[in-house]
Steps between C-alpha positions, in 0.01 A plus 500: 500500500206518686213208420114572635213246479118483610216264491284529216226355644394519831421211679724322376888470589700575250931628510438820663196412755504362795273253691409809770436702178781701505667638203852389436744742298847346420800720464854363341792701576789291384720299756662547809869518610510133569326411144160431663190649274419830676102457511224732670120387525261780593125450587194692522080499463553617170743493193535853530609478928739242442658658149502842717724333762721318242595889345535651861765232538659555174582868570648382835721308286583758282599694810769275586326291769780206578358142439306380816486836652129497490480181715784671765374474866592782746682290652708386231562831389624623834734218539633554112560925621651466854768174283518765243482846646633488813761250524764721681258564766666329846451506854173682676447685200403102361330438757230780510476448090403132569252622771334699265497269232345251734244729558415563148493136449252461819290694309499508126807202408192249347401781293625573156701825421292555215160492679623730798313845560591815657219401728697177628837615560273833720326278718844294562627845601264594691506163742800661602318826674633553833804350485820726467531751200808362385398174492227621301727726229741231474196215400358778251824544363554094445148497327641819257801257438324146459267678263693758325732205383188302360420772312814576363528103415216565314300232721248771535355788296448745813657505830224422774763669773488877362342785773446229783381672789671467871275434765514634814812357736708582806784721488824331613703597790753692281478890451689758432729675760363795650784812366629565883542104514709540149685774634621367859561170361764701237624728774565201721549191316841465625410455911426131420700241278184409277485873367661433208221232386273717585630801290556249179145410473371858631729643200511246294153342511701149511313205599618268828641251279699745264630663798638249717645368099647831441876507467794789480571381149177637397551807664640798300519787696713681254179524278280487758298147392406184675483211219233252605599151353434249768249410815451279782247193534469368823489118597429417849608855610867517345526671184604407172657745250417492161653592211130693410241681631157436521407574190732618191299860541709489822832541380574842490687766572389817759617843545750576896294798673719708711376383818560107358840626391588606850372175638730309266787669537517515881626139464871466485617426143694188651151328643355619138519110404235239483166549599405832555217400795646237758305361828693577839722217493583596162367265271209448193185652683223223551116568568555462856822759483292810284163406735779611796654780323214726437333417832881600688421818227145577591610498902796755443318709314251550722723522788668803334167662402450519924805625538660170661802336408512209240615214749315506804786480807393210733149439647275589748516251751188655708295476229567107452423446867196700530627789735396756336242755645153619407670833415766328285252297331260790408783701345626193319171437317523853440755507353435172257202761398681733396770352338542492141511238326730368166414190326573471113479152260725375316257557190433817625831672381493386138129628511631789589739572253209363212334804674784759480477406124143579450527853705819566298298440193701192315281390218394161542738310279785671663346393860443117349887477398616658882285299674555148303170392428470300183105617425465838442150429648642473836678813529133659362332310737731667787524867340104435508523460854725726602272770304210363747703554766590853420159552439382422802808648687366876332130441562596470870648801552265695297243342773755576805522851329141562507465336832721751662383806278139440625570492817640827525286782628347664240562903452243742646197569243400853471168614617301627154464844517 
Protein backbone atom coordinates (compact mmCIF):
# COMPACT_ATOMS: atom_id res chain seq x y z
CA UNK A 1 0.00 0.00 0.00
CA UNK A 2 1.17 3.09 -1.10
CA UNK A 3 2.03 5.90 1.86
CA UNK A 4 2.40 9.86 0.67
CA UNK A 5 3.52 12.72 2.97
CA UNK A 6 4.22 16.61 2.64
CA UNK A 7 5.33 19.46 4.73
CA UNK A 8 2.72 21.35 6.27
CA UNK A 9 4.53 24.22 6.73
CA UNK A 10 6.99 25.57 4.66
CA UNK A 11 10.08 26.52 5.98
CA UNK A 12 10.31 24.20 8.04
CA UNK A 13 11.49 20.41 7.58
CA UNK A 14 9.19 18.20 8.35
CA UNK A 15 8.84 13.90 7.05
CA UNK A 16 8.20 14.65 3.54
CA UNK A 17 10.54 17.90 2.89
CA UNK A 18 13.73 18.13 2.26
CA UNK A 19 16.56 20.57 3.23
CA UNK A 20 16.82 21.70 -0.81
CA UNK A 21 12.99 22.04 -0.51
CA UNK A 22 12.06 19.24 -2.29
CA UNK A 23 8.98 17.30 -1.72
CA UNK A 24 9.39 13.75 -0.62
CA UNK A 25 6.51 11.12 -1.50
CA UNK A 26 7.04 7.60 0.05
CA UNK A 27 5.68 4.57 -1.65
CA UNK A 28 5.48 0.91 0.23
CA UNK A 29 5.12 -1.94 -1.98
CA UNK A 30 5.65 -4.91 0.26
CA UNK A 31 9.05 -6.86 0.26
CA UNK A 32 11.37 -8.20 -2.02
CA UNK A 33 12.42 -11.78 -2.98
CA UNK A 34 15.16 -11.80 -0.44
CA UNK A 35 12.70 -10.38 2.46
CA UNK A 36 14.16 -6.84 2.22
CA UNK A 37 11.23 -3.96 2.49
CA UNK A 38 10.63 -3.02 -1.17
CA UNK A 39 10.67 0.95 -0.69
CA UNK A 40 10.46 3.84 -3.44
CA UNK A 41 11.05 7.65 -2.50
CA UNK A 42 9.95 10.10 -5.20
CA UNK A 43 10.67 13.91 -5.12
CA UNK A 44 9.48 16.97 -6.66
CA UNK A 45 8.87 21.13 -6.23
CA UNK A 46 5.57 20.30 -5.26
CA UNK A 47 3.34 17.60 -3.51
CA UNK A 48 1.51 17.26 -6.54
CA UNK A 49 5.16 16.55 -8.94
CA UNK A 50 6.39 14.14 -6.63
CA UNK A 51 2.76 12.25 -5.91
CA UNK A 52 2.48 12.39 -9.95
CA UNK A 53 5.74 10.41 -10.25
CA UNK A 54 4.92 7.98 -7.37
CA UNK A 55 1.44 6.88 -9.63
CA UNK A 56 3.47 6.84 -13.00
CA UNK A 57 5.56 4.25 -11.19
CA UNK A 58 2.74 2.37 -9.78
CA UNK A 59 1.18 1.60 -13.19
CA UNK A 60 4.68 0.43 -14.30
CA UNK A 61 4.26 -1.95 -11.59
CA UNK A 62 1.05 -2.99 -12.42
CA UNK A 63 2.46 -3.71 -15.86
CA UNK A 64 4.69 -6.30 -14.68
CA UNK A 65 7.95 -4.32 -14.50
CA UNK A 66 10.53 -7.02 -12.72
CA UNK A 67 12.05 -5.64 -9.41
CA UNK A 68 15.15 -3.42 -10.21
CA UNK A 69 14.37 -3.17 -13.82
CA UNK A 70 14.03 0.53 -13.55
CA UNK A 71 17.64 0.93 -12.24
CA UNK A 72 18.96 -1.68 -15.32
CA UNK A 73 21.96 -0.10 -17.21
CA UNK A 74 22.33 -0.81 -20.97
CA UNK A 75 24.93 -2.48 -20.27
CA UNK A 76 23.60 -4.78 -17.86
CA UNK A 77 20.80 -5.52 -19.90
CA UNK A 78 22.84 -6.47 -22.92
CA UNK A 79 25.00 -8.75 -20.98
CA UNK A 80 21.66 -10.41 -19.20
CA UNK A 81 20.17 -10.94 -23.37
CA UNK A 82 23.32 -12.12 -25.25
CA UNK A 83 23.71 -14.97 -21.47
CA UNK A 84 20.09 -15.39 -22.09
CA UNK A 85 19.20 -15.10 -25.74
CA UNK A 86 21.88 -16.15 -27.55
CA UNK A 87 23.75 -18.71 -25.80
CA UNK A 88 24.10 -21.19 -28.77
CA UNK A 89 25.67 -18.56 -30.75
CA UNK A 90 29.58 -19.89 -31.49
CA UNK A 91 32.36 -19.09 -33.60
CA UNK A 92 32.45 -15.69 -35.96
CA UNK A 93 28.91 -15.44 -35.65
CA UNK A 94 30.07 -14.56 -31.58
CA UNK A 95 32.38 -12.65 -32.51
CA UNK A 96 30.60 -9.96 -34.70
CA UNK A 97 27.59 -10.08 -31.85
CA UNK A 98 30.25 -9.04 -29.24
CA UNK A 99 31.52 -6.33 -31.71
CA UNK A 100 28.33 -4.90 -31.85
CA UNK A 101 27.55 -5.09 -28.41
CA UNK A 102 30.79 -3.33 -27.70
CA UNK A 103 29.70 -0.73 -29.77
CA UNK A 104 26.44 -0.21 -28.16
CA UNK A 105 28.18 -0.16 -24.92
CA UNK A 106 30.78 2.60 -26.37
CA UNK A 107 27.94 4.51 -26.72
CA UNK A 108 24.90 4.18 -24.58
CA UNK A 109 26.14 1.07 -21.77
CA UNK A 110 26.18 4.02 -18.70
CA UNK A 111 22.78 4.81 -19.69
CA UNK A 112 19.67 3.25 -18.32
CA UNK A 113 17.27 1.16 -20.56
CA UNK A 114 14.50 2.97 -19.23
CA UNK A 115 15.73 6.52 -20.06
CA UNK A 116 16.85 5.54 -23.73
CA UNK A 117 15.15 7.43 -26.77
CA UNK A 118 14.62 6.65 -30.29
CA UNK A 119 16.82 9.65 -30.70
CA UNK A 120 19.91 7.82 -28.94
CA UNK A 121 19.96 4.52 -30.38
CA UNK A 122 19.59 6.95 -34.26
CA UNK A 123 22.52 8.88 -33.68
CA UNK A 124 24.50 5.52 -32.55
CA UNK A 125 23.36 4.33 -35.98
CA UNK A 126 24.16 6.85 -37.75
CA UNK A 127 28.10 7.02 -36.46
CA UNK A 128 28.19 4.11 -38.51
CA UNK A 129 27.52 6.06 -42.07
CA UNK A 130 29.98 5.02 -44.53
CA UNK A 131 30.97 1.99 -43.38
CA UNK A 132 29.61 -1.24 -45.15
CA UNK A 133 25.74 -1.83 -45.42
CA UNK A 134 25.87 -4.99 -43.78
CA UNK A 135 27.66 -3.96 -41.05
CA UNK A 136 25.14 -1.43 -40.73
CA UNK A 137 21.80 -3.93 -41.06
CA UNK A 138 23.36 -6.35 -38.84
CA UNK A 139 24.02 -3.39 -35.81
CA UNK A 140 20.27 -2.21 -36.52
CA UNK A 141 19.15 -5.56 -36.22
CA UNK A 142 21.15 -6.12 -32.65
CA UNK A 143 19.51 -2.77 -31.43
CA UNK A 144 15.78 -4.41 -32.64
CA UNK A 145 16.95 -7.45 -30.46
CA UNK A 146 18.58 -5.71 -27.28
CA UNK A 147 15.46 -3.60 -27.21
CA UNK A 148 12.67 -5.70 -28.34
CA UNK A 149 13.64 -8.09 -25.39
CA UNK A 150 13.46 -5.10 -22.82
CA UNK A 151 10.28 -4.49 -23.87
CA UNK A 152 8.97 -7.74 -23.81
CA UNK A 153 10.65 -8.07 -20.13
CA UNK A 154 8.57 -5.40 -19.42
CA UNK A 155 11.78 -3.20 -18.47
CA UNK A 156 10.27 -0.67 -20.74
CA UNK A 157 6.81 0.57 -21.79
CA UNK A 158 7.84 1.35 -25.59
CA UNK A 159 10.57 0.08 -27.65
CA UNK A 160 13.03 3.07 -28.50
CA UNK A 161 14.42 0.68 -31.60
CA UNK A 162 11.07 0.66 -33.82
CA UNK A 163 11.46 2.45 -37.65
CA UNK A 164 15.29 3.25 -37.12
CA UNK A 165 16.50 4.68 -40.15
CA UNK A 166 19.80 3.31 -42.16
CA UNK A 167 22.16 5.79 -43.08
CA UNK A 168 23.89 5.92 -46.02
CA UNK A 169 26.86 3.03 -46.41
CA UNK A 170 28.99 1.22 -48.98
CA UNK A 171 27.79 -1.63 -50.82
CA UNK A 172 29.95 -4.75 -50.27
CA UNK A 173 31.85 -6.52 -52.86
CA UNK A 174 29.14 -9.24 -53.23
CA UNK A 175 26.43 -9.09 -56.08
CA UNK A 176 24.50 -11.05 -57.85
CA UNK A 177 25.72 -13.11 -60.89
CA UNK A 178 25.07 -11.64 -64.10
CA UNK A 179 22.37 -14.60 -65.96
CA UNK A 180 25.16 -15.56 -68.80
CA UNK A 181 27.64 -15.94 -65.71
CA UNK A 182 24.74 -18.33 -64.07
CA UNK A 183 24.34 -20.08 -67.15
CA UNK A 184 28.09 -20.95 -68.25
CA UNK A 185 28.98 -21.66 -64.80
CA UNK A 186 25.88 -24.53 -65.00
CA UNK A 187 26.82 -25.54 -68.51
CA UNK A 188 30.40 -25.98 -67.43
CA UNK A 189 30.80 -26.61 -63.87
CA UNK A 190 32.27 -29.89 -64.49
CA UNK A 191 35.76 -28.63 -66.51
CA UNK A 192 37.25 -27.94 -63.03
CA UNK A 193 37.15 -30.11 -59.72
CA UNK A 194 35.66 -27.16 -57.53
CA UNK A 195 32.37 -27.15 -59.75
CA UNK A 196 30.55 -29.00 -57.56
CA UNK A 197 31.01 -26.31 -54.59
CA UNK A 198 30.24 -23.98 -56.74
CA UNK A 199 26.87 -25.48 -57.98
CA UNK A 200 25.82 -26.32 -54.09
CA UNK A 201 25.87 -22.79 -53.04
CA UNK A 202 24.71 -21.42 -56.64
CA UNK A 203 21.62 -23.97 -56.13
CA UNK A 204 21.48 -24.25 -52.88
CA UNK A 205 22.25 -20.77 -51.50
CA UNK A 206 24.56 -22.74 -48.83
CA UNK A 207 26.97 -20.77 -46.95
CA UNK A 208 31.05 -21.65 -47.07
CA UNK A 209 30.86 -23.22 -43.82
CA UNK A 210 27.66 -25.44 -44.50
CA UNK A 211 29.19 -26.48 -47.63
CA UNK A 212 32.52 -27.65 -46.95
CA UNK A 213 30.19 -29.43 -43.59
CA UNK A 214 27.87 -30.97 -45.98
CA UNK A 215 27.84 -34.74 -46.02
CA UNK A 216 26.20 -37.71 -48.38
CA UNK A 217 24.14 -38.72 -45.37
CA UNK A 218 22.25 -35.60 -45.72
CA UNK A 219 21.79 -35.98 -49.18
CA UNK A 220 18.53 -37.57 -50.48
CA UNK A 221 18.42 -37.61 -53.95
CA UNK A 222 15.53 -39.96 -54.06
CA UNK A 223 13.37 -36.96 -52.79
CA UNK A 224 15.35 -34.54 -54.11
CA UNK A 225 16.42 -32.60 -50.53
CA UNK A 226 19.62 -31.48 -48.97
CA UNK A 227 19.06 -31.54 -44.98
CA UNK A 228 21.17 -28.78 -43.47
CA UNK A 229 22.14 -29.87 -39.84
CA UNK A 230 25.73 -28.97 -39.36
CA UNK A 231 28.60 -26.18 -40.37
CA UNK A 232 32.13 -25.43 -40.24
CA UNK A 233 34.03 -22.86 -37.85
CA UNK A 234 37.38 -22.26 -38.67
CA UNK A 235 40.42 -22.04 -36.16
CA UNK A 236 43.65 -21.02 -37.51
CA UNK A 237 42.52 -22.02 -41.08
CA UNK A 238 41.44 -25.82 -40.47
CA UNK A 239 37.92 -26.36 -40.00
CA UNK A 240 35.92 -27.68 -37.36
CA UNK A 241 32.57 -29.48 -37.94
CA UNK A 242 29.84 -28.96 -35.83
CA UNK A 243 27.08 -30.74 -34.94
CA UNK A 244 24.95 -27.14 -35.79
CA UNK A 245 24.74 -24.46 -37.90
CA UNK A 246 25.03 -21.02 -37.35
CA UNK A 247 22.03 -20.37 -36.07
CA UNK A 248 19.03 -22.96 -35.32
CA UNK A 249 17.08 -20.94 -38.36
CA UNK A 250 19.88 -22.74 -40.27
CA UNK A 251 18.92 -26.16 -40.05
CA UNK A 252 16.87 -26.92 -42.78
CA UNK A 253 16.02 -28.75 -45.44
CA UNK A 254 16.14 -27.43 -49.47
CA UNK A 255 14.55 -28.58 -52.55
CA UNK A 256 17.47 -30.72 -55.62
CA UNK A 257 16.94 -28.54 -58.94
CA UNK A 258 17.57 -30.54 -61.97
CA UNK A 259 20.72 -29.02 -62.84
CA UNK A 260 21.95 -29.72 -58.87
CA UNK A 261 20.59 -33.21 -59.40
CA UNK A 262 22.83 -33.79 -62.36
CA UNK A 263 25.77 -32.37 -60.49
CA UNK A 264 25.20 -34.85 -57.68
CA UNK A 265 24.70 -37.69 -59.40
CA UNK A 266 27.69 -37.52 -61.77
CA UNK A 267 29.63 -38.79 -58.71
CA UNK A 268 29.98 -42.50 -58.52
CA UNK A 269 27.65 -43.97 -55.88
CA UNK A 270 30.85 -45.75 -54.35
CA UNK A 271 32.75 -42.13 -53.64
CA UNK A 272 29.03 -41.02 -52.39
CA UNK A 273 30.59 -41.27 -48.69
CA UNK A 274 31.80 -38.63 -46.37
CA UNK A 275 32.05 -35.22 -47.18
CA UNK A 276 30.46 -34.25 -50.15
CA UNK A 277 33.20 -31.16 -50.94
CA UNK A 278 36.94 -32.37 -50.41
CA UNK A 279 40.25 -30.12 -51.14
CA UNK A 280 42.66 -31.76 -53.85
CA UNK A 281 44.45 -33.95 -51.63
CA UNK A 282 41.22 -35.09 -50.45
CA UNK A 283 40.68 -33.95 -47.14
CA UNK A 284 38.30 -31.32 -44.77
CA UNK A 285 38.64 -28.03 -46.93
CA UNK A 286 40.48 -25.21 -44.87
CA UNK A 287 40.34 -21.33 -45.63
CA UNK A 288 43.46 -21.56 -47.46
CA UNK A 289 42.03 -24.79 -49.60
CA UNK A 290 38.30 -22.93 -50.72
CA UNK A 291 40.50 -19.37 -51.19
CA UNK A 292 42.43 -21.89 -53.96
CA UNK A 293 39.46 -23.59 -55.25
CA UNK A 294 37.40 -20.82 -56.57
CA UNK A 295 40.44 -18.86 -57.77
CA UNK A 296 41.64 -22.49 -59.87
CA UNK A 297 37.51 -21.97 -60.78
CA UNK A 298 37.51 -18.35 -61.77
CA UNK A 299 40.84 -19.09 -64.18
CA UNK A 300 39.09 -22.11 -66.05
CA UNK A 301 36.22 -20.47 -66.55
CA UNK A 302 37.52 -17.80 -68.14
CA UNK A 303 39.87 -19.77 -70.12
CA UNK A 304 36.87 -21.61 -71.66
CA UNK A 305 34.88 -18.39 -72.23
CA UNK A 306 38.14 -17.52 -74.86
CA UNK A 307 37.92 -20.53 -76.24
CA UNK A 308 41.29 -21.96 -74.60
CA UNK A 309 41.75 -25.04 -72.88
CA UNK A 310 41.39 -25.37 -69.00
CA UNK A 311 45.17 -26.28 -68.23
CA UNK A 312 47.43 -24.17 -69.98
CA UNK A 313 50.23 -26.74 -71.76
CA UNK A 314 53.74 -25.45 -70.75
CA UNK A 315 55.02 -21.83 -70.96
CA UNK A 316 56.31 -19.38 -73.03
CA UNK A 317 59.82 -19.30 -72.52
CA UNK A 318 60.33 -16.01 -74.85
CA UNK A 319 58.14 -14.21 -72.96
CA UNK A 320 60.13 -14.90 -69.54
CA UNK A 321 63.34 -13.80 -71.23
CA UNK A 322 62.17 -10.76 -72.88
CA UNK A 323 62.44 -11.83 -76.65
CA UNK A 324 59.53 -10.95 -77.70
CA UNK A 325 58.99 -8.27 -80.49
CA UNK A 326 57.29 -4.91 -80.73
CA UNK A 327 54.76 -6.70 -82.99
CA UNK A 328 54.25 -9.53 -80.47
CA UNK A 329 53.91 -7.19 -77.72
CA UNK A 330 51.27 -4.90 -79.40
CA UNK A 331 49.05 -7.87 -80.24
CA UNK A 332 49.51 -9.26 -76.76
CA UNK A 333 48.17 -6.14 -75.02
CA UNK A 334 45.62 -6.45 -77.52
CA UNK A 335 44.59 -9.12 -76.83
CA UNK A 336 44.53 -8.67 -72.72
CA UNK A 337 41.94 -5.81 -74.08
CA UNK A 338 39.86 -7.71 -75.43
CA UNK A 339 39.64 -10.54 -73.41
CA UNK A 340 36.84 -11.27 -71.24
CA UNK A 341 37.00 -11.52 -68.12
CA UNK A 342 35.27 -14.10 -65.19
CA UNK A 343 35.64 -13.37 -61.62
CA UNK A 344 32.77 -14.44 -59.14
CA UNK A 345 32.89 -14.42 -54.91
CA UNK A 346 32.32 -16.82 -52.93
CA UNK A 347 29.31 -14.67 -51.44
CA UNK A 348 28.38 -13.91 -54.70
CA UNK A 349 26.66 -17.32 -55.54
CA UNK A 350 24.43 -17.57 -52.48
CA UNK A 351 23.48 -13.87 -53.41
CA UNK A 352 22.58 -15.12 -56.32
CA UNK A 353 20.35 -17.72 -55.56
CA UNK A 354 18.63 -15.07 -52.62
CA UNK A 355 18.10 -13.28 -56.01
CA UNK A 356 16.63 -16.14 -58.11
CA UNK A 357 14.14 -16.24 -55.13
CA UNK A 358 13.01 -12.73 -55.30
CA UNK A 359 12.59 -12.84 -59.37
CA UNK A 360 10.81 -16.20 -58.86
CA UNK A 361 8.55 -14.46 -56.47
CA UNK A 362 9.04 -16.60 -52.99
CA UNK A 363 7.27 -14.66 -50.34
CA UNK A 364 9.53 -13.54 -47.81
CA UNK A 365 9.06 -16.10 -45.08
CA UNK A 366 9.57 -18.81 -47.55
CA UNK A 367 12.97 -16.95 -48.75
CA UNK A 368 13.99 -16.49 -44.74
CA UNK A 369 13.59 -20.44 -44.13
CA UNK A 370 15.81 -21.26 -47.71
CA UNK A 371 18.24 -18.95 -47.02
CA UNK A 372 18.78 -19.66 -43.05
CA UNK A 373 18.59 -16.43 -41.59
CA UNK A 374 17.21 -16.39 -38.10
CA UNK A 375 15.63 -12.53 -38.41
CA UNK A 376 13.13 -12.26 -40.78
CA UNK A 377 14.47 -8.63 -40.91
CA UNK A 378 17.44 -9.75 -42.75
CA UNK A 379 15.95 -11.52 -45.52
CA UNK A 380 13.63 -7.99 -45.82
CA UNK A 381 16.53 -6.10 -45.61
CA UNK A 382 18.02 -8.15 -48.75
CA UNK A 383 14.58 -8.56 -50.78
CA UNK A 384 14.73 -4.61 -50.12
CA UNK A 385 17.83 -4.52 -51.90
CA UNK A 386 17.48 -6.68 -54.43
CA UNK A 387 14.14 -4.60 -55.34
CA UNK A 388 16.72 -1.49 -55.55
CA UNK A 389 18.68 -3.28 -57.65
CA UNK A 390 16.02 -4.27 -60.07
CA UNK A 391 14.97 -0.93 -59.97
CA UNK A 392 17.76 0.52 -61.07
CA UNK A 393 18.61 -2.39 -63.51
CA UNK A 394 14.94 -1.24 -65.48
CA UNK A 395 15.51 2.52 -65.20
CA UNK A 396 18.73 1.88 -67.19
CA UNK A 397 17.48 0.44 -69.99
CA UNK A 398 14.52 2.59 -70.25
CA UNK A 399 17.45 5.40 -70.47
CA UNK A 400 19.64 3.12 -73.00
CA UNK A 401 16.20 2.73 -74.83
CA UNK A 402 15.62 6.31 -75.20
CA UNK A 403 19.24 6.96 -75.82
CA UNK A 404 19.21 4.89 -78.90
CA UNK A 405 15.54 5.83 -80.00
CA UNK A 406 16.63 9.54 -80.09
CA UNK A 407 19.27 9.13 -81.93
CA UNK A 408 17.64 7.74 -84.78
CA UNK A 409 16.84 9.97 -87.70
CA UNK A 410 13.66 11.25 -87.42
CA UNK A 411 10.94 10.55 -90.41
CA UNK A 412 10.49 13.24 -93.10
CA UNK A 413 7.79 16.02 -92.01
CA UNK A 414 5.40 16.97 -94.63
CA UNK A 415 5.41 20.37 -96.08
CA UNK A 416 1.73 22.04 -94.97
CA UNK A 417 -0.20 22.40 -97.83
Amino acid sequence: MDMASEAKKPGRRRKGQRKDGLIAVYGDYGRRPDGSRDRKTFYGHTWEEADAQRKAYAEERKLGAPFGSDKITVSEWCDEWFSNYKPKVKGTNRVSYNAYIARLKNDLGFALVRDVLHIHLQASLNKMSGMSMSSITKYKMVLQQVFARARQNKIIRDDPSEMLEIPEGTEGEHRALERWEADFIVEHWSEYRTGLWIMLMLLAGLRRGEMSALSWDSIDLTARTITVFQAAEYVSNQPVIKDTTKTDAGMRTLPICDALYVALCSVPKAHRTGLVCLSAHKKPLSQRAMEKGLGGFNVAMERLLNGEPVKQQGRRKDVECGKMTEEEIAAMEKRAKERKRFEIRMHDLRYTFATALYDAGVDVKTAQYYLGHADIRMTMELYTRISKERENLARAKTISFLDSWFKKEPPTMRSEQ
